[in-house]
DSSP file (Angstrom, degrees, kcal/mol; ACC not computed):
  #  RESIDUE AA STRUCTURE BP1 BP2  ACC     N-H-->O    O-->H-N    N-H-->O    O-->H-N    TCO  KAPPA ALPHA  PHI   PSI    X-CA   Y-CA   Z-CA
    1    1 A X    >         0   0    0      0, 0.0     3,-1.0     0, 0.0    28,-0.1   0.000 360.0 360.0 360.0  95.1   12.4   71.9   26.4
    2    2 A X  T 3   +     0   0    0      1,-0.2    26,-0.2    26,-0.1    25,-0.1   0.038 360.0   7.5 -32.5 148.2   12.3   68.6   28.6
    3    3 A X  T 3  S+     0   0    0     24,-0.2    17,-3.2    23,-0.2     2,-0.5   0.757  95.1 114.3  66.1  20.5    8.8   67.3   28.7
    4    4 A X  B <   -A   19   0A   0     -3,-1.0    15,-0.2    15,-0.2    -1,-0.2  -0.973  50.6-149.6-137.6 122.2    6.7   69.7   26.2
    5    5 A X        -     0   0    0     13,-2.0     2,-0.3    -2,-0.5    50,-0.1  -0.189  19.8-129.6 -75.8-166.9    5.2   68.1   23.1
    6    6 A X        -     0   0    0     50,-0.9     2,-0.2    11,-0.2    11,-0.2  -0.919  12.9-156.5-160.5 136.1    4.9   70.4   20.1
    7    7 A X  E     -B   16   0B   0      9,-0.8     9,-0.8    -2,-0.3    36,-0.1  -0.760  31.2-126.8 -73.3 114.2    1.7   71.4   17.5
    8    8 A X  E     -B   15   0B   0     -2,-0.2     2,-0.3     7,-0.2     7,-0.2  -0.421  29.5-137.9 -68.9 179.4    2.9   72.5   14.6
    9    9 A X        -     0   0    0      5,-1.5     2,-0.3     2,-0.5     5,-0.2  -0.758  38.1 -84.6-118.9 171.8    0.8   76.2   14.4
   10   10 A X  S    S+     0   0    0     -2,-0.3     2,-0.4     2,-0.1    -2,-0.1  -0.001 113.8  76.3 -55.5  14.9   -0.8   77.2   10.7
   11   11 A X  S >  S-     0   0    0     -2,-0.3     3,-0.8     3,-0.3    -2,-0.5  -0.892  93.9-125.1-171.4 105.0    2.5   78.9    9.3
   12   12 A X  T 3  S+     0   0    0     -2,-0.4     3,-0.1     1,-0.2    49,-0.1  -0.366  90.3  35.4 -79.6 161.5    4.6   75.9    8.4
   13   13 A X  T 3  S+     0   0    0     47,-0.3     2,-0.3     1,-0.3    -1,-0.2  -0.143  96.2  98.1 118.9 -23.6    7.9   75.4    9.8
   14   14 A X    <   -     0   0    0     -3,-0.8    -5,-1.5    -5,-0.2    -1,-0.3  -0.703  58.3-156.6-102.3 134.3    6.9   77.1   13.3
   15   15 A X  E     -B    8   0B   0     -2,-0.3     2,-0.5    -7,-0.2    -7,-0.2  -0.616   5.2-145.3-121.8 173.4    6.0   74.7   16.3
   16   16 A X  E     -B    7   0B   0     -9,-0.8     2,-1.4    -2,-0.2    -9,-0.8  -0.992  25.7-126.3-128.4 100.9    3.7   75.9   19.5
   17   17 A X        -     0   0    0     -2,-0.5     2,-0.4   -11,-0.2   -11,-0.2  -0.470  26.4-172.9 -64.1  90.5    4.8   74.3   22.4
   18   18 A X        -     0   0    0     -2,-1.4   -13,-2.0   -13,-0.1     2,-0.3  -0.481  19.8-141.0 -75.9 114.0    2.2   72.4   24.4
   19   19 A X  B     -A    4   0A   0     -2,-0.4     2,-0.2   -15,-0.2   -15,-0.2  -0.577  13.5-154.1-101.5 160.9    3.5   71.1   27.8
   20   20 A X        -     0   0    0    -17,-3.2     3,-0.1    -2,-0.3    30,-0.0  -0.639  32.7-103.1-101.2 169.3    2.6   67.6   29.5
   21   21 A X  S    S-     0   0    0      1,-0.2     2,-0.3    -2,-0.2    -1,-0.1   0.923  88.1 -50.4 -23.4 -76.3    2.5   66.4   32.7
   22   22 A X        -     0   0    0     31,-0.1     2,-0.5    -3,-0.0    -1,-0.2  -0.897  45.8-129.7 179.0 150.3    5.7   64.7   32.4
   23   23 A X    >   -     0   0    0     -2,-0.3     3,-0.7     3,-0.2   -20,-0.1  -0.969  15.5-169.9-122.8 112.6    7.4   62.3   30.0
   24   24 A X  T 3  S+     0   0    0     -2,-0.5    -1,-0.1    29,-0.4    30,-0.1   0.557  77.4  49.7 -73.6 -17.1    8.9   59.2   31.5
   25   25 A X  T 3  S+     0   0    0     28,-0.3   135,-0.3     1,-0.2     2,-0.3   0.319 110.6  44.8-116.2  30.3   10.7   57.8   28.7
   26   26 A X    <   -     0   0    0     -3,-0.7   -23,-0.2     1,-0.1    -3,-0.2  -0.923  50.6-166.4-161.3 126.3   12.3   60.5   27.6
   27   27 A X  S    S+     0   0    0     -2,-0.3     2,-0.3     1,-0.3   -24,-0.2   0.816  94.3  23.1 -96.4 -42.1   14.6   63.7   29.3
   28   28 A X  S    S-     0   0    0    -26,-0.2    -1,-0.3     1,-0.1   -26,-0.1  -0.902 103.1 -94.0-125.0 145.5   14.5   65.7   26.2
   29   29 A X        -     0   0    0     -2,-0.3     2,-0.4   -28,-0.1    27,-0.3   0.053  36.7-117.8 -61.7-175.3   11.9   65.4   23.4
   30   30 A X  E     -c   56   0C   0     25,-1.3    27,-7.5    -4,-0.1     2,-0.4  -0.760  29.9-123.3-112.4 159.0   12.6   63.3   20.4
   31   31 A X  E     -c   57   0C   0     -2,-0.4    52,-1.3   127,-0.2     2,-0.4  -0.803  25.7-176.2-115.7 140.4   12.7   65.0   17.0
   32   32 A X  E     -cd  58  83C   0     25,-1.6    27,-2.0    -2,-0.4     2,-0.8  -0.986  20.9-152.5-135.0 142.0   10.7   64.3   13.7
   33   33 A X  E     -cd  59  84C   0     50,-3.5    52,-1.6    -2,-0.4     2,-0.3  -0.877  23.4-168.3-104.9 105.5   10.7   65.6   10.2
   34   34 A X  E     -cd  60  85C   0     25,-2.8    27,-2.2    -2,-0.8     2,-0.6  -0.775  12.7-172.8 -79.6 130.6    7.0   65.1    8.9
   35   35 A X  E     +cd  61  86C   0     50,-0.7    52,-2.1    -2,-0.3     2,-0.2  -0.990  32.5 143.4-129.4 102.4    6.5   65.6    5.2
   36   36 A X        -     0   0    0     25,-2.4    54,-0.1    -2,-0.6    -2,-0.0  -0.967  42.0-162.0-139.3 152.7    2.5   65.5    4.9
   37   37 A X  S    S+     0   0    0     -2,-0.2     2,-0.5    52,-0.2     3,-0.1   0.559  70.9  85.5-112.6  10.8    0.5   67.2    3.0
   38   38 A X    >>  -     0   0    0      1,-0.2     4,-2.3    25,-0.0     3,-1.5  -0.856  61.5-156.4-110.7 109.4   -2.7   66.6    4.9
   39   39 A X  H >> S+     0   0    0     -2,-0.5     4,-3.4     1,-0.3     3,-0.7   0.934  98.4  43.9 -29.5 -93.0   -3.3   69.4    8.2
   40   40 A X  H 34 S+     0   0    0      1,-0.3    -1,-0.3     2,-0.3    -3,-0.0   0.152 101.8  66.7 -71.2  22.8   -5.2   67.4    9.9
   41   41 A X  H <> S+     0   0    0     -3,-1.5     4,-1.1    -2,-0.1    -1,-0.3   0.727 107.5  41.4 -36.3 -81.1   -3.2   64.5    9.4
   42   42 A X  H <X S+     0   0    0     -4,-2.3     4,-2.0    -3,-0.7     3,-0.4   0.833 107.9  59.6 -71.1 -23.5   -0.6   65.9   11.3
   43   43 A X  H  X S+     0   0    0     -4,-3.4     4,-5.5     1,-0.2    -1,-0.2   0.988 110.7  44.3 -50.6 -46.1   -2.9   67.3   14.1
   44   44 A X  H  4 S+     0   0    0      1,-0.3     4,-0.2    -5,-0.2    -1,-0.2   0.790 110.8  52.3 -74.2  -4.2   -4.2   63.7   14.8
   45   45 A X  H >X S+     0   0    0     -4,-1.1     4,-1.5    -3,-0.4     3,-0.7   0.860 114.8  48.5 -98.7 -38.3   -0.6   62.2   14.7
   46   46 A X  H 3< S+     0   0    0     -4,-2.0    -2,-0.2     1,-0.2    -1,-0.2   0.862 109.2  48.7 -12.9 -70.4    0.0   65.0   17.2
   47   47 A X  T 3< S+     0   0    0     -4,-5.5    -1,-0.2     1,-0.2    -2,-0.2   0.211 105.4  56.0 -77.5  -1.8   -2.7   64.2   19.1
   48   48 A X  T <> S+     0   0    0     -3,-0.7     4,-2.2    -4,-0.2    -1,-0.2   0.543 108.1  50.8 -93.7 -48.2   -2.0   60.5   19.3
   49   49 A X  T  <>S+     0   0    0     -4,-1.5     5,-2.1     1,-0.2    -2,-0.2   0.552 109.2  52.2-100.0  17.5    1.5   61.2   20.7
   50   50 A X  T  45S+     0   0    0      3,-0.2     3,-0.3    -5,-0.1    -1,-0.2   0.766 105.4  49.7 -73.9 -35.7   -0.1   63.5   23.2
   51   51 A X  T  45S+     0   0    0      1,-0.3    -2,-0.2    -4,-0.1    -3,-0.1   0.720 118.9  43.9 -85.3 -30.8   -2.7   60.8   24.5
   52   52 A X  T  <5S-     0   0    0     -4,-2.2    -1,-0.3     2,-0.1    -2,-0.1   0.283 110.5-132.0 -94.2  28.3    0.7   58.3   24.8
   53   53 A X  T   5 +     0   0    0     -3,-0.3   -29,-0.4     1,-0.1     2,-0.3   0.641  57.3 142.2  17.3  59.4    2.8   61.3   26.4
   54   54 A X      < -     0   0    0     -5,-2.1     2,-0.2    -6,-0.1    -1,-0.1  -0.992  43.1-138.6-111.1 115.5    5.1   60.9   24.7
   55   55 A X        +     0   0    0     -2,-0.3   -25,-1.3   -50,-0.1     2,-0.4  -0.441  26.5 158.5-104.0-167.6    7.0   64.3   23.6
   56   56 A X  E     -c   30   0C   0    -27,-0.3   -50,-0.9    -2,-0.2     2,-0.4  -0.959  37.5-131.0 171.8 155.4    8.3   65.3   20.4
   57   57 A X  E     -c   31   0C   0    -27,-7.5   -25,-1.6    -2,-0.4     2,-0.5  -0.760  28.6-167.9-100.7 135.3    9.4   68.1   18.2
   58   58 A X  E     -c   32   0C   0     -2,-0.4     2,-0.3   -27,-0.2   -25,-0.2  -0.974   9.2-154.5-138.2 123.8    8.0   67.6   15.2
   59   59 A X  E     -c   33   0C   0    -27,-2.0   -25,-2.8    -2,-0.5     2,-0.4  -0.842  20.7-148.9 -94.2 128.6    9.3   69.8   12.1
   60   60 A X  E     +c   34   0C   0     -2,-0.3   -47,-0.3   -27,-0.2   -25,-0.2  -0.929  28.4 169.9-134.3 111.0    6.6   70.1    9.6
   61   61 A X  E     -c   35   0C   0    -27,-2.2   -25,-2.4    -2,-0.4     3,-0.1  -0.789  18.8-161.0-103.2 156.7    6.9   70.4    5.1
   62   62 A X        +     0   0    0     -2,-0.2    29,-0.4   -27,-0.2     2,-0.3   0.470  69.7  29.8-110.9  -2.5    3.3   69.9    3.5
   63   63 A X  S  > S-     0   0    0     27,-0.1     4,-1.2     1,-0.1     3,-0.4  -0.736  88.6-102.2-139.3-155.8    4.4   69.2    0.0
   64   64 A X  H  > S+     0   0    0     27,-1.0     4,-1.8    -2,-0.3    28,-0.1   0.865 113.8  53.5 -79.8 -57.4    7.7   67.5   -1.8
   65   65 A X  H  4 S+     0   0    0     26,-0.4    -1,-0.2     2,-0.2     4,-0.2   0.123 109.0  44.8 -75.8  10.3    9.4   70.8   -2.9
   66   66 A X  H  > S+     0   0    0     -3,-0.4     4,-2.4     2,-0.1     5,-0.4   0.561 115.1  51.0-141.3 -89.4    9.4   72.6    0.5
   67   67 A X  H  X S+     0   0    0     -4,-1.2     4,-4.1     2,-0.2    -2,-0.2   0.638 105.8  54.7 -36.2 -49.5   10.7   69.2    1.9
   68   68 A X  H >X S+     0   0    0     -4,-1.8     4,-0.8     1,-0.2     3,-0.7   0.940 119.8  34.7 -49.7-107.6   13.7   69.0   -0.9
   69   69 A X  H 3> S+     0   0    0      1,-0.2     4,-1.1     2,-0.2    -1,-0.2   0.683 114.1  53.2 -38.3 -32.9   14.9   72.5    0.2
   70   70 A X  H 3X S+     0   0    0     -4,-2.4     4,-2.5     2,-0.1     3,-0.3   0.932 113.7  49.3 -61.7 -42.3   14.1   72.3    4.2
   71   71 A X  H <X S+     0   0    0     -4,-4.1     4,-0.9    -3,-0.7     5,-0.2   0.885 112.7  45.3 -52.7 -59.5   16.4   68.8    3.8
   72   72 A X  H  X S+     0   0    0     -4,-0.8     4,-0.6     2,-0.3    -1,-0.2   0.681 117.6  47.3 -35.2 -52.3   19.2   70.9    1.9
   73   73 A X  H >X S+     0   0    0     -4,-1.1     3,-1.4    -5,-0.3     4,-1.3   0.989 116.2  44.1 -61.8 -70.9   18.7   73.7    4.8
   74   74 A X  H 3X S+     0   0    0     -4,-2.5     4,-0.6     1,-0.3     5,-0.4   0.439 103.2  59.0 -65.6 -16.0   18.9   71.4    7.3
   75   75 A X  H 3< S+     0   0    0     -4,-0.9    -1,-0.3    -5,-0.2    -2,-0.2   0.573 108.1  51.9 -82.2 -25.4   21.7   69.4    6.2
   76   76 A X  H << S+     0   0    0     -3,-1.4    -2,-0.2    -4,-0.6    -1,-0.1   0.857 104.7  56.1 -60.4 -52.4   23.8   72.6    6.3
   77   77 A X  H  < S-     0   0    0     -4,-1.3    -2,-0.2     2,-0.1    -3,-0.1   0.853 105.9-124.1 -47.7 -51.0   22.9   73.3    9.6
   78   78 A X  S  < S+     0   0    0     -4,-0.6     2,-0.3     1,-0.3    -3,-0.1   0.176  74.3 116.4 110.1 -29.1   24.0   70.1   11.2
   79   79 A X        +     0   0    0     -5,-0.4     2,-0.6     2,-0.0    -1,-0.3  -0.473  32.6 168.6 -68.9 121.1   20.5   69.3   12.7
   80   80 A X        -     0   0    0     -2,-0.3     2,-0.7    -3,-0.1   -49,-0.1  -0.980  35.6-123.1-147.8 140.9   19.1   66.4   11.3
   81   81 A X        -     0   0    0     -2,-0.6   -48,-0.3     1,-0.1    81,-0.1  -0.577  28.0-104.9 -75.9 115.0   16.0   65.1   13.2
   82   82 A X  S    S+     0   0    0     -2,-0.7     2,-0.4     1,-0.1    30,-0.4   0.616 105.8  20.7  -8.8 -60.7   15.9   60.8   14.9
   83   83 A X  E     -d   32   0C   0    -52,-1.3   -50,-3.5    28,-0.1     2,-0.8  -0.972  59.5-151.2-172.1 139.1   13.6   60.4   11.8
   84   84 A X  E     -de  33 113C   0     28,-1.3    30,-2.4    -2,-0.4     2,-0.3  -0.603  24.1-167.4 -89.2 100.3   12.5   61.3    8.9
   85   85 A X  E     -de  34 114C   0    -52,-1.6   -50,-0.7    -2,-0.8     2,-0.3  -0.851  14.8-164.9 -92.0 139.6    8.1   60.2    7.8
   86   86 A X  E     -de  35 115C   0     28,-1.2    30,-0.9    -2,-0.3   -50,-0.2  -0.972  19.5-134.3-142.5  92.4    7.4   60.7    4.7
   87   87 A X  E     - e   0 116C   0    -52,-2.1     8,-0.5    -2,-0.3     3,-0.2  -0.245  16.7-150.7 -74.8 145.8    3.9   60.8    2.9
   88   88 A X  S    S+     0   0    0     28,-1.0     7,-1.4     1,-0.3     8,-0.8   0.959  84.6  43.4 -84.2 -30.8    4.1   58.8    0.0
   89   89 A X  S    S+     0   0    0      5,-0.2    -1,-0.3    27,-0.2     2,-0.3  -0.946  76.4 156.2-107.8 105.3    1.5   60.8   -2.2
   90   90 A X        -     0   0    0     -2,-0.5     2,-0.6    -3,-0.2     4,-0.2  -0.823  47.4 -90.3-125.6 164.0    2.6   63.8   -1.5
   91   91 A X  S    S-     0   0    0    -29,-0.4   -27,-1.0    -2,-0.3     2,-0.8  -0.592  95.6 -14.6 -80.0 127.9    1.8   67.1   -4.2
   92   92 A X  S    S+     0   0    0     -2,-0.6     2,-0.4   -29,-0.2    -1,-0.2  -0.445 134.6  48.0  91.8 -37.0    4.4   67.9   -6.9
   93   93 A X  S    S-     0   0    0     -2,-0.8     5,-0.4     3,-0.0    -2,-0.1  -0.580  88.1-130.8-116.7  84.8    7.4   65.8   -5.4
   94   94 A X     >  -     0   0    0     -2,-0.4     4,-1.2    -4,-0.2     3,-0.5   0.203  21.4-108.4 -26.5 134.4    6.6   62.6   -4.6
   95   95 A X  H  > S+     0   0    0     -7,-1.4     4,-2.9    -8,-0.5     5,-0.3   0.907 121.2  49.1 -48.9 -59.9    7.5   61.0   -1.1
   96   96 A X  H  > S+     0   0    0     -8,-0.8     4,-2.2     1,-0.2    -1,-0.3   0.967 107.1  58.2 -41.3 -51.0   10.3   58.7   -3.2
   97   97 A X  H  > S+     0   0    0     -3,-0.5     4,-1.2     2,-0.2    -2,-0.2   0.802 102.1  45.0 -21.5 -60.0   11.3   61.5   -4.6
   98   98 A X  H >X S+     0   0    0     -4,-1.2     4,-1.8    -5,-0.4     3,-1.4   0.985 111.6  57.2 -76.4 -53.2   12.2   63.2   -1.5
   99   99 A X  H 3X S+     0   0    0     -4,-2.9     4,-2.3     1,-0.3     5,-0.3   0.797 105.2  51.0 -54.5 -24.3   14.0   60.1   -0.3
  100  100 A X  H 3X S+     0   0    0     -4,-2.2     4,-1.0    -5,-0.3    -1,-0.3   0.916 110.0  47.3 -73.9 -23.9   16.1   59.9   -3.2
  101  101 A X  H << S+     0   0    0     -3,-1.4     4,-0.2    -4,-1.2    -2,-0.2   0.697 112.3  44.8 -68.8 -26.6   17.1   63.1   -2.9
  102  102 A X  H >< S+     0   0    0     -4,-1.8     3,-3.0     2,-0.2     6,-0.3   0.959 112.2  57.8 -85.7 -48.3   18.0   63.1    1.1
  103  103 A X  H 3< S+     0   0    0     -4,-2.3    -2,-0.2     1,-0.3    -1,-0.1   0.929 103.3  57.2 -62.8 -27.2   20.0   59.3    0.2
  104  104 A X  T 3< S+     0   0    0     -4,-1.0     2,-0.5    -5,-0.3    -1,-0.3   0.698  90.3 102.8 -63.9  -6.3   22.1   61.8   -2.3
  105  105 A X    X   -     0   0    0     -3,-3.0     3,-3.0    -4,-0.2     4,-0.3  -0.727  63.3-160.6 -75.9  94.1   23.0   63.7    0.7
  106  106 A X  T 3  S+     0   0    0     -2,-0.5     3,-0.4     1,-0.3    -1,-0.1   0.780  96.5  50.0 -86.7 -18.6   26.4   63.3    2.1
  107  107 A X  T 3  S+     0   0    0      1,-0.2    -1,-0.3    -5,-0.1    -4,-0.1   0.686 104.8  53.3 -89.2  -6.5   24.8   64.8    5.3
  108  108 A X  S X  S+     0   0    0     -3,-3.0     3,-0.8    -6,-0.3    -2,-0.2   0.286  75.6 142.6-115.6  22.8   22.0   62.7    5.6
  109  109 A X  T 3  S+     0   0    0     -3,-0.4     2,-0.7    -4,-0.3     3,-0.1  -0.204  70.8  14.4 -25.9 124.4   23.9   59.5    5.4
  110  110 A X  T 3  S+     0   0    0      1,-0.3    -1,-0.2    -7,-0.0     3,-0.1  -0.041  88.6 148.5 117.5 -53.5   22.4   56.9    7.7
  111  111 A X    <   -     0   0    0     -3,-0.8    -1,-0.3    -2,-0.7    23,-0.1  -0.240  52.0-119.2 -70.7 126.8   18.9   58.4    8.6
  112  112 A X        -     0   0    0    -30,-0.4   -28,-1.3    -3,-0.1     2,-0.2  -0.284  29.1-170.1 -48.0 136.4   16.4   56.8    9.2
  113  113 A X  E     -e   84   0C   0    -30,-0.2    21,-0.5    -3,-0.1     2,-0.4  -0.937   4.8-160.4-153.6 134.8   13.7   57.6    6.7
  114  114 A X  E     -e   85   0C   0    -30,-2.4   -28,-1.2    -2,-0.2     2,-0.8  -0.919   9.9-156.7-112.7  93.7    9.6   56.0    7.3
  115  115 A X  E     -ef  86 136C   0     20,-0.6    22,-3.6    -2,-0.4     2,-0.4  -0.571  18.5-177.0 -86.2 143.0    7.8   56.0    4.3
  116  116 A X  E     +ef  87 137C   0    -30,-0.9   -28,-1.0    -2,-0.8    22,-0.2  -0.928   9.3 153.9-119.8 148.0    3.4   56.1    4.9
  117  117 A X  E     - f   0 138C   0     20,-1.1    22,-0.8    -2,-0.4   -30,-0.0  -0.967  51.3-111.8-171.4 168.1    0.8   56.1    3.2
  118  118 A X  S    S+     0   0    0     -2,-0.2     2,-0.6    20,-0.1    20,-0.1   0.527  88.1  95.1-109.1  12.3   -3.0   55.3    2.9
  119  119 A X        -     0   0    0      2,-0.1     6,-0.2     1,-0.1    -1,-0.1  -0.826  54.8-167.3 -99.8 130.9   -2.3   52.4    0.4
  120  120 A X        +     0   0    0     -2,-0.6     2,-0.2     4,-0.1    -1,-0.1   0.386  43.7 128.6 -84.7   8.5   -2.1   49.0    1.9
  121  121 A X     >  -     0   0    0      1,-0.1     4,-0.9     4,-0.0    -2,-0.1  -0.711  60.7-135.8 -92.8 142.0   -0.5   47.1   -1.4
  122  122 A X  H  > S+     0   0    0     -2,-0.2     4,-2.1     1,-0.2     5,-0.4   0.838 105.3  54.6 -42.7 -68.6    2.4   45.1   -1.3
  123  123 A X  H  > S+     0   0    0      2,-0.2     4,-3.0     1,-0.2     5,-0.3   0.870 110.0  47.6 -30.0 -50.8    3.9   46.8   -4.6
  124  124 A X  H  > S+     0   0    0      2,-0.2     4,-2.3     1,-0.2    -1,-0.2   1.000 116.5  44.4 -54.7 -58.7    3.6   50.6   -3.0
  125  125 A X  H  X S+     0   0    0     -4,-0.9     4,-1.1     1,-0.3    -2,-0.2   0.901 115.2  50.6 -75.4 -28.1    5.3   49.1    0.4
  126  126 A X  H  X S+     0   0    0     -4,-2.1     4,-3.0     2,-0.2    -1,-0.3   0.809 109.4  53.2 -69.9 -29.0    8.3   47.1   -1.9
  127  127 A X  H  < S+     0   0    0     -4,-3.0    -1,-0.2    -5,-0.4    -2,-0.2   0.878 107.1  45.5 -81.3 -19.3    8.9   50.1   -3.7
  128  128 A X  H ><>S+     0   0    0     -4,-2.3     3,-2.0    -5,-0.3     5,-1.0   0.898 112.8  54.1 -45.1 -58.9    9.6   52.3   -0.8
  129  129 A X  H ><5S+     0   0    0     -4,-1.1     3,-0.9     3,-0.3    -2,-0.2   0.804 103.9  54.6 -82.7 -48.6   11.6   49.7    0.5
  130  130 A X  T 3<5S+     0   0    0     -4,-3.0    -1,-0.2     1,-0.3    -2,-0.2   0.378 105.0  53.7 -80.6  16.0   13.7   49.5   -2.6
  131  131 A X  T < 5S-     0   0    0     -3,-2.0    -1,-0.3     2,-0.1    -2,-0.2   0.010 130.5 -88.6-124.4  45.0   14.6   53.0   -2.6
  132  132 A X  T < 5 +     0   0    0     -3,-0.9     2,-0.5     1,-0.2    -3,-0.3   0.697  69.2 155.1  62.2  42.5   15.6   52.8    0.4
  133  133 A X      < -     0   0    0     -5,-1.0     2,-0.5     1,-0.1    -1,-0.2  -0.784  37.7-143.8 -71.5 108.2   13.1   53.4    2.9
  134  134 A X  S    S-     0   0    0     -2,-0.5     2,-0.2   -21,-0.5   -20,-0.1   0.214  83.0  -2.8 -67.5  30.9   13.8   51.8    6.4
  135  135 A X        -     0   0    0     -2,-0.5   -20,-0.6   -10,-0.1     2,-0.6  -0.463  53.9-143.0 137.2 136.0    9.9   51.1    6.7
  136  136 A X  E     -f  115   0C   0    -22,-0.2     2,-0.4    -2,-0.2   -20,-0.2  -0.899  26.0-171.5-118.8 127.6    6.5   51.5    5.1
  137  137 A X  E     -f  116   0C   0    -22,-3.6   -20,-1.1    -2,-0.6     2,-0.6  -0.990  19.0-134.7-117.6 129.3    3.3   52.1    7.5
  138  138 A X  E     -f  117   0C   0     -2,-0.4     2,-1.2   -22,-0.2   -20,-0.1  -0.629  21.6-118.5 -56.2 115.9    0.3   52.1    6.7
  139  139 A X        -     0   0    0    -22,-0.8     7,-0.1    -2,-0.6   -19,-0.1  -0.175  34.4-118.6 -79.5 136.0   -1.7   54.8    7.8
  140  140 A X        -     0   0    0     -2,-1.2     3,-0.1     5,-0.1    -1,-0.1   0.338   3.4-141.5 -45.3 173.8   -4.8   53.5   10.2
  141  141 A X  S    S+     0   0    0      1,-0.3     2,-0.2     0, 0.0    -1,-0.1   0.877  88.3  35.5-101.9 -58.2   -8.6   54.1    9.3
  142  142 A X  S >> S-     0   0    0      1,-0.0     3,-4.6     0, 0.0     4,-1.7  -0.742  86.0-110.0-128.2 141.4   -9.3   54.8   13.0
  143  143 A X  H 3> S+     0   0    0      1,-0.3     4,-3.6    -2,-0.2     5,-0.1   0.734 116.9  59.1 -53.3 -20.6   -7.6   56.5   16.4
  144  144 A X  H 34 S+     0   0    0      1,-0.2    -1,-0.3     2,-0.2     4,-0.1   0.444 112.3  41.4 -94.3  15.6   -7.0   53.4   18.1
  145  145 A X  H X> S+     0   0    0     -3,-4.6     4,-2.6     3,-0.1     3,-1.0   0.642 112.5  53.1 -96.6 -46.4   -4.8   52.5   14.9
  146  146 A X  H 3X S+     0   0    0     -4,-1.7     4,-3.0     1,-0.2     5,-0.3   0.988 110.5  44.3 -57.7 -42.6   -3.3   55.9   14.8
  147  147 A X  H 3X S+     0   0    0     -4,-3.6     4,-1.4     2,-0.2    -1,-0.2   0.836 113.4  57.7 -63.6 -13.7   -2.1   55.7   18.8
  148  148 A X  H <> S+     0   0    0     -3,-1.0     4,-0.7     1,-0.2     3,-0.4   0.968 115.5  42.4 -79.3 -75.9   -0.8   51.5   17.6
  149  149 A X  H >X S+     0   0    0     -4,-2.6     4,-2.6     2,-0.2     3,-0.9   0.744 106.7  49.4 -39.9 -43.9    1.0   53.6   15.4
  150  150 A X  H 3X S+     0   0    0     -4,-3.0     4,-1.5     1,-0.3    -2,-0.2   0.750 112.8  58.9 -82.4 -28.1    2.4   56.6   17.3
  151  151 A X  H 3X S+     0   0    0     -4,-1.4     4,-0.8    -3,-0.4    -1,-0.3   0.372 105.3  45.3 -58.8 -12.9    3.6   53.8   19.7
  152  152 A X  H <X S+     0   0    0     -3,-0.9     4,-2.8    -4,-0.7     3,-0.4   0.860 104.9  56.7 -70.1 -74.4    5.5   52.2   17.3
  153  153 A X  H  X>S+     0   0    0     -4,-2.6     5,-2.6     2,-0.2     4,-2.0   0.856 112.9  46.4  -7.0 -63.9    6.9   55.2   16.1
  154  154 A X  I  X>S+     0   0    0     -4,-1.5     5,-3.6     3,-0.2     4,-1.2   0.908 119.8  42.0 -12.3 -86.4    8.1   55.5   20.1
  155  155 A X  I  <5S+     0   0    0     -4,-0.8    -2,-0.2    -3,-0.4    -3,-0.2   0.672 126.2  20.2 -33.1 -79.6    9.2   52.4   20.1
  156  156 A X  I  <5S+     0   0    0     -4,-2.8    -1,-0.2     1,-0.1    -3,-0.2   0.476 131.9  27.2 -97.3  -9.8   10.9   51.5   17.2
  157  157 A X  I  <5S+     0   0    0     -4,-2.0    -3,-0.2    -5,-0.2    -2,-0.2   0.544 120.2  27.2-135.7 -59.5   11.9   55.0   15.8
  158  158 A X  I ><<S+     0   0    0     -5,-2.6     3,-1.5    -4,-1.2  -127,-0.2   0.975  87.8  90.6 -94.7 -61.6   12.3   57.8   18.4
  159  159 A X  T 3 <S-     0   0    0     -5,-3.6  -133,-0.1     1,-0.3    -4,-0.0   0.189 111.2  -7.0 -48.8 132.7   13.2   56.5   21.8
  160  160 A X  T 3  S+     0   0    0   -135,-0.3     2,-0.6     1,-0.1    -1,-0.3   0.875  96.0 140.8  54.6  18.1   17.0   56.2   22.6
  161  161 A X    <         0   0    0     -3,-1.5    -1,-0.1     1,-0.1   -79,-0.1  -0.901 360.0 360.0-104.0 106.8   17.9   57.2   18.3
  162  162 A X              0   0    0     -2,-0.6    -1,-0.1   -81,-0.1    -2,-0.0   0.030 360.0 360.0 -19.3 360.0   21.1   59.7   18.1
């Protein structure tokens, strides 16, 4: 649906459509697979690329083992979302975790994968990196970090990615 962001609703997997004004950079939304395990986490990351009007479909697992099996699902399917975010401490499968398992994937060759997380040491973001993670973010203390982010995200991640 050109021009309608999307809320995930309480019952994961199922998105709410919320429409904007209009999105200028964009005809059709841009797609994300968030694996977080925090609600209101993803509300404010929501709500960040609401305030930049920007939309996007955002498909939503809260833990490691529900990501593992949506990737599997989805890889069947053919659908694979611009980009995969990734919490890093996420419960029972760890955010590495799930990225080794989607790089084993002969369908999820290629994709772009963000892991984030709410530790800012170098070790955490080089080991992400060396399991193949195209990028470690930190996540922000405060909203006018989270919109810094969700504009990167835009930016460097969503806009114009096949």
């Amino acid at each position: 649906m050109p021009g309608t962001a999307f809320r995930r609703e309480r019952k994961e997997g199922w998105l709410r459509p919320i429409p904007l004004p209009y999105s200028k950079i964009m005809a059709s939304p841009a797609s994300l697979l968030l694996v977080e395990d925090s609600p209101s986490d993803v509300d404010l990351l929501m709500t960040a690329f609401d305030e930049i009007s920007f939309a996007v479909e955002v498909t939503v697992f809260q833990d490691g083992d529900r990501a593992v099996a949506g990737l599997e699902r989805l890889a069947v399917g053919g659908k694979r979302p611009q980009l995969v975010m990734l919490d890093l401490n996420l419960p029972r499968v760890s955010g590495i975790a799930v990225l080794f398992r989607l790089r084993t994937l002969p369908a999820w060759a290629g994709q772009a994968v963000v892991l984030y997380s709410t530790s800012n040491h170098p070790v955490d973001r080089q080991r992400c990196l060396d399991a193949g993670a195209d990028d470690y973010l930190v996540k922000p203390a405060d909203f006018a970090g989270l919109l810094d982010l969700a504009r990167h995200l835009r930016d460097r991640w969503l806009i114009n990615r096949n």
